[in-house]
C-alpha positions as MATLAB code, in Angstrom:
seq = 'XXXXXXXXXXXXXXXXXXXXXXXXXXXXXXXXXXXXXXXXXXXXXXXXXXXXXXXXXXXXXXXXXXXXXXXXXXXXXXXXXXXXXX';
ca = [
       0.523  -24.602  -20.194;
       2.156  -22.466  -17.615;
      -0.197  -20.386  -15.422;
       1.845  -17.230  -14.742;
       0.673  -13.567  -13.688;
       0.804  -10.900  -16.543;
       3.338   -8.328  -16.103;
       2.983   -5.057  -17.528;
       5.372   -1.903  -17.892;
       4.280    1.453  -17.317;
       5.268    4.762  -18.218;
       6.111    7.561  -14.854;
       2.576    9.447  -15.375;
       0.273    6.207  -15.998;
       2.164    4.585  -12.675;
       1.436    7.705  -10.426;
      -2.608    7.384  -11.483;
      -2.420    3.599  -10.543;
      -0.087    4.279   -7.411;
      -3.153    6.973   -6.172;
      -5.585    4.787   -7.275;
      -4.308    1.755   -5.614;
      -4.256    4.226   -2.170;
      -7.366    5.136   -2.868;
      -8.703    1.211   -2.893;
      -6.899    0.370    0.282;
      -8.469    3.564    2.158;
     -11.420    2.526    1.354;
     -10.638   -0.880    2.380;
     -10.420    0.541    5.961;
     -13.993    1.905    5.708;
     -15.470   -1.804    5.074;
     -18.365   -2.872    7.947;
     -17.496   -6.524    7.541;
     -13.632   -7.122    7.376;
     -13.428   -9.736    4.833;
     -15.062   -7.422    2.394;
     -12.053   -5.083    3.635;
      -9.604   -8.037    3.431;
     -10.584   -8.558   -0.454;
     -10.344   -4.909   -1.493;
      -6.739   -5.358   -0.419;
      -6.047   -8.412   -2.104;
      -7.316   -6.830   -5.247;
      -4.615   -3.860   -4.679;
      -2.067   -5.833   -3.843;
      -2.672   -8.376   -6.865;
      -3.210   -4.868   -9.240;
       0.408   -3.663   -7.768;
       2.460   -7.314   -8.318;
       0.840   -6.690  -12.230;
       1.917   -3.260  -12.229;
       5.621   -4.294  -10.413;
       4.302   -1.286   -7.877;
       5.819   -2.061   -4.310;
       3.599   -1.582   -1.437;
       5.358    0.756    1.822;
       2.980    0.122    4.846;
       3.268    3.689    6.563;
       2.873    4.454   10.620;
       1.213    7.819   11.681;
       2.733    9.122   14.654;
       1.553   12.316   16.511;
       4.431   14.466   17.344;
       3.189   18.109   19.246;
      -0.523   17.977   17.551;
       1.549   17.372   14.291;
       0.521   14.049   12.691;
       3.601   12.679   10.775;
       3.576    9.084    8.206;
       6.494    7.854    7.708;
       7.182    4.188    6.126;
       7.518    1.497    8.683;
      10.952    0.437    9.737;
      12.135    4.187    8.949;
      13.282    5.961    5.912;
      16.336    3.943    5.137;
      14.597    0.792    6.799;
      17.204    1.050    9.699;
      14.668    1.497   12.526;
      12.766   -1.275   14.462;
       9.503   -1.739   13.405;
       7.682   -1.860   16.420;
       4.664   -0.020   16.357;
       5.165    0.235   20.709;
       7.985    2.332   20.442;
];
């Protein structure tokens, strides 16, 4: 018997309450005291997303003239480095 993941198909709406939800878990992920609890919250999300066929965009916060701006790593159109020194 083959052991495979579940994939499910969502409508637009139902994928938007996941996609916030599944922000929502990894914020709170970053408010953990220990770090493996934080470490397992994001396994969940990221196991809830591959289910969901939701991709994850890790986004950088840059501060630009008391402006704080996200924007997803390795740019918009993923043509910039994505060194977090620059």
């Amino acid at each position: 018997m083959e052991n495979s993941t579940p994939k499910y198909e969502l409508d637009e709406e139902t994928q938007s309450l996941i996609e916030v939800a599944l922000n929502c878990l990894v914020q709170l992920s970053e408010a953990q005291i220990e770090q493996e609890a934080g470490e397992n919250l994001i396994l969940i999300a990221n196991e809830i997303a591959e289910r969901f066929g939701i991709t994850r965009i890790d986004v950088l916060e840059e501060q630009h003239d008391g402006e704080t701006i996200l924007k997803p790593k390795g740019g918009i159109f993923g043509d910039e480095d994505d060194n977090e020194d620059n």
